[in-house]
C-alpha positions as CSV (number, residue, x, y, z in Angstrom):
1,X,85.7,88.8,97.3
2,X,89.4,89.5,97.5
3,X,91.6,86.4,98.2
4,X,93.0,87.9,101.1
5,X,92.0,88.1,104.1
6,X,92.0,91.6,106.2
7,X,91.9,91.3,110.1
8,X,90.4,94.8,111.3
9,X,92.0,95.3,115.0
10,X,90.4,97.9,116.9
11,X,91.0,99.3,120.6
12,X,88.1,100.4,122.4
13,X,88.4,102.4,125.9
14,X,85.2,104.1,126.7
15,X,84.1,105.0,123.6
16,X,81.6,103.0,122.9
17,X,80.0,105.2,120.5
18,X,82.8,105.8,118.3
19,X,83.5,102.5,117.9
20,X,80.3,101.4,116.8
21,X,79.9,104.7,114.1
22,X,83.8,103.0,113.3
23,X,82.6,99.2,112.9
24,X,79.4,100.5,110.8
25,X,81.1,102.1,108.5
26,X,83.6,99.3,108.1
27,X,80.2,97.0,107.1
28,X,80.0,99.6,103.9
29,X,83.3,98.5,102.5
30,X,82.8,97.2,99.4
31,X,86.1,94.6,99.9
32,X,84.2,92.0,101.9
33,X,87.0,89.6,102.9
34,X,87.0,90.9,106.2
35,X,87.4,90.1,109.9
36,X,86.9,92.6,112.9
37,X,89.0,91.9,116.1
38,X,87.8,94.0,119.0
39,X,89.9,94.7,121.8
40,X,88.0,96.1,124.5
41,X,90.8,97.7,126.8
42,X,89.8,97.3,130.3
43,X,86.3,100.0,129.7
44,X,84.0,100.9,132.7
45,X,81.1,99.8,130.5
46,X,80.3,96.5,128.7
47,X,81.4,96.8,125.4
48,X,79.1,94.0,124.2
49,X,76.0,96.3,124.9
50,X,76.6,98.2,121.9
51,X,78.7,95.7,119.6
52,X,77.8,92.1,119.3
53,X,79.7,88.9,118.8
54,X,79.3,87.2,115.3
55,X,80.8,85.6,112.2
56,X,82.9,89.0,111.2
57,X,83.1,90.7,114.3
58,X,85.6,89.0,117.6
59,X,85.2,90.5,120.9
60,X,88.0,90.1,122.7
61,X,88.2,92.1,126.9
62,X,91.3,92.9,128.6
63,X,90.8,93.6,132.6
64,X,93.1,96.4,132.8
65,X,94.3,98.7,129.7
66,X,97.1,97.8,128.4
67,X,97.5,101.1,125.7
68,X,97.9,101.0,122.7
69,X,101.0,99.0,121.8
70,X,99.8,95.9,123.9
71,X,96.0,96.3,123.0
72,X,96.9,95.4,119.7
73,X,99.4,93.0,120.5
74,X,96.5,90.5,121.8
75,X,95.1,91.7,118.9
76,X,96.7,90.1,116.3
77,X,97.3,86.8,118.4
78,X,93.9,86.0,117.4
79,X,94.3,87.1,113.8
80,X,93.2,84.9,111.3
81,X,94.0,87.5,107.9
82,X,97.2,87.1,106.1
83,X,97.2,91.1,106.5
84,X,96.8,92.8,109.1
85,X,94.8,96.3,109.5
86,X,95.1,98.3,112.5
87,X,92.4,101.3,112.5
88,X,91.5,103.4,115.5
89,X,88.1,103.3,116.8
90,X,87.3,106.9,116.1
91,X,88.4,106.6,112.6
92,X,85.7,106.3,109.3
93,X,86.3,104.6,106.5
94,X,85.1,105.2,103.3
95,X,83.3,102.4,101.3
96,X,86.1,102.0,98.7
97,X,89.0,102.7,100.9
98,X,90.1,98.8,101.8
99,X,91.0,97.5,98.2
100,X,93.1,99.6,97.2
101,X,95.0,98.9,100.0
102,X,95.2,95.9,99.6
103,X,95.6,96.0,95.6
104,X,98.8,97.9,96.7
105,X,100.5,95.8,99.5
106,X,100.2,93.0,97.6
107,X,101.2,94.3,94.5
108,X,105.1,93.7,95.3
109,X,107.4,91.8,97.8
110,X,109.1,94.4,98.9
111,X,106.5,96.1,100.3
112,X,105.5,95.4,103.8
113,X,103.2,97.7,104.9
114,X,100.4,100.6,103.6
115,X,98.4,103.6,105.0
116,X,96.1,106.0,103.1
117,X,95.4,108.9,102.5
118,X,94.0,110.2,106.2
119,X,91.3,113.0,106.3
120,X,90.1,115.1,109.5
121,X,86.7,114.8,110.6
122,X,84.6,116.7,110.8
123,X,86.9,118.5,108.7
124,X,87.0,116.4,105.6
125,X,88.9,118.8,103.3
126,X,91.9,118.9,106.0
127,X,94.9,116.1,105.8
128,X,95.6,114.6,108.6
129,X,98.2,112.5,107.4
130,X,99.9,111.1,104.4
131,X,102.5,109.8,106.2
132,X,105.5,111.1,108.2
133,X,109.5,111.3,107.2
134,X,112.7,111.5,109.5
135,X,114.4,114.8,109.5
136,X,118.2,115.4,111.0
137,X,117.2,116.3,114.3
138,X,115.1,113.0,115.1
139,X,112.0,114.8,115.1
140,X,109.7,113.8,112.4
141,X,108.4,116.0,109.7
142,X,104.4,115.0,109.6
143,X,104.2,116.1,106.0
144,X,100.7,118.1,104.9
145,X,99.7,117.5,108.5
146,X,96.7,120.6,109.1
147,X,97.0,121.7,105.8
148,X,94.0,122.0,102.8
149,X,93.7,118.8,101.0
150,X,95.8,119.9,97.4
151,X,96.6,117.4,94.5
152,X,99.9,117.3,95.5
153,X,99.3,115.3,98.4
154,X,97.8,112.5,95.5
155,X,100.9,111.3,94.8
156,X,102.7,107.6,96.3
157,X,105.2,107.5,98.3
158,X,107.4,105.9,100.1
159,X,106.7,107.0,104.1
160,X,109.1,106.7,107.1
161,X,107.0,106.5,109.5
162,X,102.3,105.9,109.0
163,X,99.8,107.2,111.3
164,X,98.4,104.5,114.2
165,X,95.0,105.5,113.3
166,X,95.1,103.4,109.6
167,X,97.8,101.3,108.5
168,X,97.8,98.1,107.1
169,X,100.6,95.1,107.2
170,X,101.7,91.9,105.7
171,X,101.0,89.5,108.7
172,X,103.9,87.2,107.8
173,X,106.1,90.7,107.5
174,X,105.2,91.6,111.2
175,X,106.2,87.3,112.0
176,X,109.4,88.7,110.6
177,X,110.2,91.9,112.6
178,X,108.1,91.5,115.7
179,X,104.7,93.4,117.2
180,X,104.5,96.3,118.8
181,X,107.2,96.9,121.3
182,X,105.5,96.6,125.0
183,X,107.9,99.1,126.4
184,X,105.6,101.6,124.5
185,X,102.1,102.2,126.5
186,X,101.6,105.1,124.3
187,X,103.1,107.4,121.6
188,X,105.7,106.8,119.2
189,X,104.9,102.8,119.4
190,X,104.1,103.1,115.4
191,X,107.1,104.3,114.1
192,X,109.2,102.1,116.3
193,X,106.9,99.5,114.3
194,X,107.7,101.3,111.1
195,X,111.6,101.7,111.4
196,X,112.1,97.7,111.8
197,X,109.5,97.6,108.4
198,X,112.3,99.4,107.2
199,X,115.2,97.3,109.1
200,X,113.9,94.3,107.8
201,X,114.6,95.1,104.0
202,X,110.8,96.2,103.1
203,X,108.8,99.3,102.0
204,X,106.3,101.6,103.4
205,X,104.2,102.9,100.6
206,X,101.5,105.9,100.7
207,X,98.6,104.9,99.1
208,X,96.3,108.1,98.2
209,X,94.0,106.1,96.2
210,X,92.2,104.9,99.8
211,X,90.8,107.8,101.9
212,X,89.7,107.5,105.8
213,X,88.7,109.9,108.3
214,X,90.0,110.6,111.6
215,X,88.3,112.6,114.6
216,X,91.7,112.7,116.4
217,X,92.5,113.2,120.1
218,X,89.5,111.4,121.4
219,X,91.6,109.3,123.6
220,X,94.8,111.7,124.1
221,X,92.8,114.4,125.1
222,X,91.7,112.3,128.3
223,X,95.4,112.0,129.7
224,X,97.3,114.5,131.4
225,X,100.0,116.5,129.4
226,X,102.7,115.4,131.6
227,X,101.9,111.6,131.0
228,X,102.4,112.3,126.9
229,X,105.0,114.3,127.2
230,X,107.0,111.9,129.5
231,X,106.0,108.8,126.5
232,X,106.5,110.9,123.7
233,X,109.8,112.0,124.3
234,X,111.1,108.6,126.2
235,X,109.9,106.6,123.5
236,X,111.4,108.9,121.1
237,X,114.7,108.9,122.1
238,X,114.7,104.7,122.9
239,X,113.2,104.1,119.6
240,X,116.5,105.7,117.5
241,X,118.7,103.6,120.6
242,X,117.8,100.7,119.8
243,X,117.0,100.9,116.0
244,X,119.9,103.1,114.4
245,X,123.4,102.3,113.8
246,X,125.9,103.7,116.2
247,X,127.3,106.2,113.3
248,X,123.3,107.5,113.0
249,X,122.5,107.8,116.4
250,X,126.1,109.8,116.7
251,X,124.8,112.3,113.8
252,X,120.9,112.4,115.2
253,X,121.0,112.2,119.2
254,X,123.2,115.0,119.9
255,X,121.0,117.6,118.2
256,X,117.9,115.1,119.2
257,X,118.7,115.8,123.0
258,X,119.3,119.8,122.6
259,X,115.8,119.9,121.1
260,X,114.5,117.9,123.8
261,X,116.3,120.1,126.6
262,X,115.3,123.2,124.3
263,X,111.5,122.1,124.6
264,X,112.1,121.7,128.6
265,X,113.6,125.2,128.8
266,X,110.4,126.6,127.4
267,X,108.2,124.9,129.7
268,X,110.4,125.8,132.4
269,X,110.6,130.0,131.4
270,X,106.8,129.4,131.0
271,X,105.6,128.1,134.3
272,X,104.9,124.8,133.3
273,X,107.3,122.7,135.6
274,X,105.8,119.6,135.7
275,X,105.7,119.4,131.8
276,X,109.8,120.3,131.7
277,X,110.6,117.9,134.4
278,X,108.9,115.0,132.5
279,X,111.4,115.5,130.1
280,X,114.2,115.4,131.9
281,X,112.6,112.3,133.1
282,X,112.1,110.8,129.6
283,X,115.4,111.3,129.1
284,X,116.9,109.8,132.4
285,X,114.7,106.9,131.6
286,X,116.5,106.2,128.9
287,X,119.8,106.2,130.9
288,X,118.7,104.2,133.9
289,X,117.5,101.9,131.0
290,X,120.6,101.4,129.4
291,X,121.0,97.4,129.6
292,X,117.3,97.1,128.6
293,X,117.9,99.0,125.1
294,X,121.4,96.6,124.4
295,X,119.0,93.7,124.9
296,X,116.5,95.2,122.5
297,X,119.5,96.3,119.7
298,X,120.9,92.3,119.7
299,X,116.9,91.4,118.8
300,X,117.2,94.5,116.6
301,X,120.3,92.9,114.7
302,X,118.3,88.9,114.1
303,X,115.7,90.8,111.6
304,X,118.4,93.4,110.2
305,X,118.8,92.8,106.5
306,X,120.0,96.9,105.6
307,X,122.0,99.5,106.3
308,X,120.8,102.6,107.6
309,X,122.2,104.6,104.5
310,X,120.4,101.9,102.4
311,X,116.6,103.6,103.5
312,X,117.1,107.2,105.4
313,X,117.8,108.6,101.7
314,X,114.4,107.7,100.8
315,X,112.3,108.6,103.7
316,X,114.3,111.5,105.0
317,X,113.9,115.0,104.6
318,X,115.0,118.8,104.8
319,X,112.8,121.6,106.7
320,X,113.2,124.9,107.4
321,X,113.8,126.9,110.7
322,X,110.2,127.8,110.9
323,X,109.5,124.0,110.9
324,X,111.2,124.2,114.3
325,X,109.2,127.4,115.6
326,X,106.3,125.5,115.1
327,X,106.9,122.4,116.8
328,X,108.1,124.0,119.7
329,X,106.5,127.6,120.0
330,X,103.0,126.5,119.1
331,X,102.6,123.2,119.4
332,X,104.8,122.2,122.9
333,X,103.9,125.7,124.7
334,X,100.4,125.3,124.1
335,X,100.2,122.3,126.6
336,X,98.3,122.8,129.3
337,X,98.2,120.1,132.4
């Protein structure tokens, strides 16, 4: 048994099923030293009629949901791991996907925080992830996301940003930098997470060694378009606020905020009004909640140990035009509400 000790947070919001395909596959791992923490988010049904309390598994139940960011915030208050493991409930792990991990995070100081290699399921020769990087706009450039599963992506790295559905964390790095941010109900709350990882003087490392699956959507696909589209890009734009230097956001928000009005103009020329307008209102949010984000930079500044020239040349990168056409062409216009 591995000296360290992994708390497993997981949300649950009626899914029942999922979770409980998630927690048995977690019993298969062959790293033992284990707790699982769930957080059952306000569901219509008892959670404790298909998971039961004992001496690995924590049931904790919130009254309303709280989303993501603040589900796992009550999370990790009753973490008793020195790391800490946050895995979505409609994610499968494979038997030796935990060690490595672990073997990794642990393997220097500097690093603060790990994902793996992240699979699609059903489709289990398809990345999901394998981490994301910033690019010059403020988008991010999900790297080998949709692709074929190649040897390429089987190389370490260091990642900007992981995906919410797997990553794992030094618990005394997230004492350091802080939880998730509870301005974040959904979307964007992990890279926010990330970028102070990064703030803080540590490393995000992609670990392709440890492979998970990850059904994808099974929660997102519930809520209205409009509702992720106003997070997504409010979050977005607050995160790089309140995170970047005043020189960065300079060079990133201009072109950050053309995108953004770019991405309403094609909802707008396509009929879909309500999905352009909650841009515009992701973006006015971020005015009318000017003093809020100074409050957040001075916190920002306490846990600050490097400049922002110091990390974006390792976890930024260059993409072509078609990058673009993608993100917005297929991607936004394909919203439907």
């Amino acid at each position: 048994m591995g000296k360290n000790k992994v708390s497993i947070i997981i949300l649950n919001y009626n899914e029942p099923q999922l979770t409980v395909r998630c927690i048995k596959s977690i019993k298969n791992l062959d790293y033992k030293n284990f707790e699982v923490i769930l957080v059952d988010n306000g569901s219509k049904e008892d959670i404790e009629k298909f998971v039961k309390h004992s001496k690995q598994i924590k049931i904790i139940k919130n009254k309303l949901n709280l989303g993501y960011a603040e589900g796992n915030n009550v999370g990790i208050k009753h973490a008793k791991g020195n790391l800490i493991l946050f895995l979505n409930n409609d994610a499968i792990v494979e038997k030796n996907s935990l060690k490595p991990l672990v073997t990794k995070l642990m393997s220097n100081s500097n690093i603060g925080a790990v994902q793996p290699k992240i699979l699609q399921y059903p489709r289990k020769d398809y990345i999901d992830s394998v981490g994301s990087y910033l690019i010059q706009s403020g988008f991010l450039y999900h790297y080998g996301h949709n692709k074929k599963d190649q040897k390429k992506y089987n190389h370490e790295s260091e990642i900007f940003s992981m995906k919410g559905a797997c990553m794992l964390f030094k618990k005394k790095v997230l004492d350091k930098i802080g939880v998730f941010d509870p301005n974040y109900f959904a979307y964007f709350e992990e890279t926010d997470l990330c970028h102070r990882v990064w703030l803080a003087g540590y490393k995000i490392i992609y670990t392709p060694e440890s492979i998970i699956y990850h059904e994808g959507g099974m929660t997102s696909n519930k809520m209205k378009s409009s509702f992720v589209n106003f997070h997504s890009y409010k979050n977005r734009i607050y995160t790089y606020l309140k995170n970047f230097e005043l020189k960065t956001i300079i060079s990133i928000m201009p072109s950050q905020i053309l995108l953004c009005e770019i991405a309403s103009l094609i909802y707008l020329i396509t009929f879909k009004f309500k999905l352009s307008y909650m841009i515009q209102k992701a973006i006015f949010w971020n005015i009318s909640n000017f003093p809020k984000m100074l409050k957040e930079r001075e916190k920002i500044y306490k846990i600050k140990k490097v400049n922002d020239s110091d990390y974006i040349k390792s976890i930024a990168k260059k993409v072509r035009l078609e990058y673009y056409y993608h993100l917005f062409v297929t991607s936004l216009a394909g919203y439907e509400d």
